[in-house]
C-alpha positions in Angstrom: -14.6 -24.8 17.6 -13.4 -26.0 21.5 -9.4 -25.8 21.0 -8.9 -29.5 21.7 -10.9 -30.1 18.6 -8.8 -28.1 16.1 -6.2 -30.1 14.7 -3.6 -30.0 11.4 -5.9 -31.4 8.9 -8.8 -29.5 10.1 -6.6 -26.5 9.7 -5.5 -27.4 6.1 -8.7 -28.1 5.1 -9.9 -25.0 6.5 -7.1 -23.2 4.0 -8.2 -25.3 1.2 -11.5 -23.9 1.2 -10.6 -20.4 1.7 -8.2 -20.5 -1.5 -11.7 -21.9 -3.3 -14.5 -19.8 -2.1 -13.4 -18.0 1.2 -13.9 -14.2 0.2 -16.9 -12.3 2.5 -16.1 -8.7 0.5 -17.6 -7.2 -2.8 -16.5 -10.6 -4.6 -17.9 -13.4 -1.7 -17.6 -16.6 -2.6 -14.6 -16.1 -4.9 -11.1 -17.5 -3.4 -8.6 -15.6 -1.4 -5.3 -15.7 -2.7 -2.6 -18.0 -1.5 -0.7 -15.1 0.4 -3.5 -14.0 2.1 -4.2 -17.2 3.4 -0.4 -17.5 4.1 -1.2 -14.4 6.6 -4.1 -16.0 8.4 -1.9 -19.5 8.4 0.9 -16.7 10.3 -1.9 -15.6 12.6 -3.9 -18.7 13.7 0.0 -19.9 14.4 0.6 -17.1 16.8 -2.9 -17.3 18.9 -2.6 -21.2 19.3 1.7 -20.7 19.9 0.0 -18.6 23.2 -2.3 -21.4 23.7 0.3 -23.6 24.4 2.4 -21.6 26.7 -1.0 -21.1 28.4 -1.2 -24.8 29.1 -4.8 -25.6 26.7 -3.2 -27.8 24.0 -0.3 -28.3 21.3 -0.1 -26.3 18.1 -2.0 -28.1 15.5 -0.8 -25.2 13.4 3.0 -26.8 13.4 1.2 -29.4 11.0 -0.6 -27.9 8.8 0.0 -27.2 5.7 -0.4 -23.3 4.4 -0.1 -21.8 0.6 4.1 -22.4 0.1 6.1 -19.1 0.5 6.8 -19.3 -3.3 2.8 -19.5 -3.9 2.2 -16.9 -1.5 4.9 -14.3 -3.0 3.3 -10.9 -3.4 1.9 -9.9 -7.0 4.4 -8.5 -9.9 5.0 -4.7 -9.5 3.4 -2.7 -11.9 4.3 1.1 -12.0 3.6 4.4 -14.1 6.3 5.9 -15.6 6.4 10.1 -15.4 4.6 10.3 -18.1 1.8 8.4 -17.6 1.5 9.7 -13.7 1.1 13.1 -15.0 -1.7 11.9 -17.5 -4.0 10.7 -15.2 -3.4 12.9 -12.4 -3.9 15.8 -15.2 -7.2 14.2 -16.1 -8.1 13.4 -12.2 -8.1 17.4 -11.8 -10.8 17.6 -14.1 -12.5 14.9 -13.7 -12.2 12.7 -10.5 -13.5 14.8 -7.0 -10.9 12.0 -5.5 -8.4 14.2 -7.2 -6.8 15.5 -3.8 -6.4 11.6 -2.6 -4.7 10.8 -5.9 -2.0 13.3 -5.8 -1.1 12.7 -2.5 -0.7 9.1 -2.4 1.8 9.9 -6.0 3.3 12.7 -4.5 4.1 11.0 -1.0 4.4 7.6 -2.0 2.3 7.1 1.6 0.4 3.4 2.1 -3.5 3.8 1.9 -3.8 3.5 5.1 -1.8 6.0 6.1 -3.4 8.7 4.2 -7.2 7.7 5.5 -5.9 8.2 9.0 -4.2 11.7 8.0 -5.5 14.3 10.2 -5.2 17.9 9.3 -2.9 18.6 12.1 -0.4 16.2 10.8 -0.3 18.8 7.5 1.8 22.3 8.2 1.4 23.4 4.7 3.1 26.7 5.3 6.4 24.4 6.0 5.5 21.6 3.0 5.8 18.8 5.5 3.2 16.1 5.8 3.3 13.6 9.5 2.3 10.3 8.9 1.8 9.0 12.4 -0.6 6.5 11.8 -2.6 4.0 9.5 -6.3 2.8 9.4 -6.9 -0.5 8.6 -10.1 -2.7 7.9 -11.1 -5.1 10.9 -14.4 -7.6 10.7 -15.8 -8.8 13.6 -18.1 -11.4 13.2 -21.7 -10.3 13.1 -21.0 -6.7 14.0 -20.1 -5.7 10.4 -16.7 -4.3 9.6 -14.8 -0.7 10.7 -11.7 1.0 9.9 -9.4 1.3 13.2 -6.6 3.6 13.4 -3.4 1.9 14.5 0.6 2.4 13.8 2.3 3.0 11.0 3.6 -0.9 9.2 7.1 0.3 10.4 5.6 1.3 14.2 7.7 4.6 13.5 5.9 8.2 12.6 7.8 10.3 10.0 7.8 13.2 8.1 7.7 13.6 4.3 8.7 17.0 2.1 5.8 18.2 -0.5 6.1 20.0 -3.6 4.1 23.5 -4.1 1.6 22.0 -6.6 1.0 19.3 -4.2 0.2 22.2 -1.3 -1.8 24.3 -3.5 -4.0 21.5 -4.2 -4.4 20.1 0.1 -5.2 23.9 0.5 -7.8 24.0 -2.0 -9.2 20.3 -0.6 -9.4 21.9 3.0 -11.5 24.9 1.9 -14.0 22.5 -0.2 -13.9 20.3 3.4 -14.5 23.6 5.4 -17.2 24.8 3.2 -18.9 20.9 2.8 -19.0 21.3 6.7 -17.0 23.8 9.3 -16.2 20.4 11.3 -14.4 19.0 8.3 -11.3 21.6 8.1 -10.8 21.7 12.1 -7.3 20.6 12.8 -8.2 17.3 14.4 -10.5 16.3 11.2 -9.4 13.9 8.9 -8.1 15.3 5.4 -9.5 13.2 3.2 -12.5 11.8 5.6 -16.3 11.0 3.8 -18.9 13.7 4.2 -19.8 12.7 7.4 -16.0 12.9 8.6 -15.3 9.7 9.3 -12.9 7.4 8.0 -13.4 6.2 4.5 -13.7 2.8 4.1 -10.2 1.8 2.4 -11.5 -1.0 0.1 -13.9 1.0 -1.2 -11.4 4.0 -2.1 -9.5 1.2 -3.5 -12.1 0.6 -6.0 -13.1 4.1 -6.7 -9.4 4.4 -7.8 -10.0 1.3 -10.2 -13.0 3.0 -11.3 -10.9 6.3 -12.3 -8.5 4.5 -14.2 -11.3 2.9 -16.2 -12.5 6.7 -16.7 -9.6 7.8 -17.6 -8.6 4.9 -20.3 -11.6 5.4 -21.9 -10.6 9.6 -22.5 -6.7 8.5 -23.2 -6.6 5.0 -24.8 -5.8 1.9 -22.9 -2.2 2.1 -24.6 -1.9 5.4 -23.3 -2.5 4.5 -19.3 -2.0 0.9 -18.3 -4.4 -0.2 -15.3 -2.5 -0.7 -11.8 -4.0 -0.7 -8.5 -4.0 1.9 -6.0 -1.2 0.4 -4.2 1.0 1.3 -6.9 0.7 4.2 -6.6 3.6 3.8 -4.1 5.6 1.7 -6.4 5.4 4.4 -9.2 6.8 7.2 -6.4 9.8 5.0 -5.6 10.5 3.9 -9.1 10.2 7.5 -10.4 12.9 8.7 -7.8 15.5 5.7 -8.0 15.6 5.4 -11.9 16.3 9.8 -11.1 18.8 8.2 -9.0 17.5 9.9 -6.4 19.8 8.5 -3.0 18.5 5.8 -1.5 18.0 6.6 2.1 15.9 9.5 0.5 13.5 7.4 -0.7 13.3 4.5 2.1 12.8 7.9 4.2 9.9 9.1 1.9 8.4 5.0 1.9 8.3 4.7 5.6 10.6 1.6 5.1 12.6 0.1 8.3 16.0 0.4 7.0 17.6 1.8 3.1 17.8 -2.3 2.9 14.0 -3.3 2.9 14.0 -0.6 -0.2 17.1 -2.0 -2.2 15.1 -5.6 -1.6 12.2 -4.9 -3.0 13.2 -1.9 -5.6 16.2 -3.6 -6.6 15.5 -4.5 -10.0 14.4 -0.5 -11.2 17.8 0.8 -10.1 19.3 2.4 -13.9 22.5 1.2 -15.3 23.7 -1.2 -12.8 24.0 -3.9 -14.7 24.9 -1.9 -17.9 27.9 -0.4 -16.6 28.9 -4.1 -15.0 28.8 -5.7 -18.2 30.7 -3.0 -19.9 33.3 -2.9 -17.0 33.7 -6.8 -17.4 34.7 -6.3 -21.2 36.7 -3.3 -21.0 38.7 -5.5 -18.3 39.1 -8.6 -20.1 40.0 -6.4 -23.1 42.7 -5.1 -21.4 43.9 -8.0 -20.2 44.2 -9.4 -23.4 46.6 -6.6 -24.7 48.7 -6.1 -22.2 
């Protein structure tokens, strides 16, 4: 559409019918949800806020009407506990050739991205240390398909994460099955956890092939045994297992990748053990002594 031509209402409408039908993935036709389309609202606002200063028109986006910051706010955390993180990555040993995958996402509490774009040169396993550097993402272009491009990390900063032994032992073992799959596959500038051609795996569809464990894995255990959560969570279970540890904070925003210890407390806030406990027993032991002096 010529820029002239795109105004607020257009825009809305356009929003409208994305929340109804606007999905071109695995479910097209089905309705993206109201933060996503908050995100392209944030988007299409940038790229016509430059076509303003360039002179071409004014921002119909300053009119239109996106999913509310209350509709848009991001889906309720669900997390493993210890427990059930050890079940399924017990049964993912024997089970799941994604195995690998699985335990480092837990055991880093990396972003999906970030992992998919892990090269083996970012792994010294002799010192335990995993460099995330960088993040693949999914980009469409229209009528050329879609690809994952490698890009910076959500924070724009690199950093390096501490593994355990187990976690080492089992990268080591995922290199030599990579090395004998293909010699190309364990060179240091191959990705670790690439397809069998050695190129980025396409991070929507690892997303589902982690539903599709879980599914696996319910059906051995019992549904009551290992609650479904999506692979993002992963993430959420490795933070919440370290804070309610009481692990220090600035370890974990470290481990997360986060901008500051803050961004953490924000969003982890509500797992963090006893606070309120030992406030409300404070409060009464206070006005208890108060009342007897």
């Amino acid at each position: 559409m010529p820029l002239p031509q795109v105004t607020g209402l257009k825009l809305t409408g356009h929003y409208r019918a994305l929340e109804k039908a606007g999905r071109k993935d695995h479910k097209a036709g089905e309705g993206l949800s109201p933060r996503t389309v908050r995100y392209l609202h944030t988007i299409v606002s940038r790229v016509l806020r430059q076509a303003v200063k360039d002179g071409l028109l004014r921002n119909p986006a300053e009119v239109a009407t996106p999913p509310s910051a209350r509709e848009a706010r991001p889906p309720e955390m669900t997390c493993w506990d210890a427990r059930q993180l050890a079940a399924f990555l017990g049964w993912a040993a024997e089970h799941s050739q994604h195995h690998a995958l699985w335990r480092a996402l837990a055991h880093t509490g990396a972003r999906r991205g970030e992992m998919l774009a892990l090269r083996w040169r970012d792994l010294d396993l002799d010192a335990a240390t995993v460099s995330i550097r960088r993040s693949a993402g999914m980009v469409r272009n229209v009528g050329e398909g879609a690809e994952m491009v490698e890009g910076a990390t959500k924070s724009g900063k690199p950093r390096v994460v501490d593994l355990d032994p187990a976690t080492v032992a089992v990268l080591r073992a995922h290199r030599k099955a990579r090395g004998e799959m293909h010699l190309s596959h364990a060179r240091p500038d191959a990705l670790a956890f690439g397809d069998i051609e050695g190129n980025h795996r396409n991070g929507e569809h690892v997303s589902r092939q982690f539903a599709r464990d879980i599914a696996r894995c319910r059906e051995t255990l019992g549904g009551d045994a290992l609650p479904a959560i999506r692979l993002h969570d992963l993430r959420h279970t490795h933070a919440t297992i370290l804070l309610t540890a009481r692990e220090p904070m600035h370890v974990v925003s470290q481990r997360l990748g986060h901008a500051s210890a803050v961004v953490t407390m924000t969003v982890y806030a509500h797992v963090l053990p006893g606070s309120q406990r030992e406030a409300a027993n404070l409060f009464a032991q206070l006005i208890e002594e108060a009342g007897s002096a």
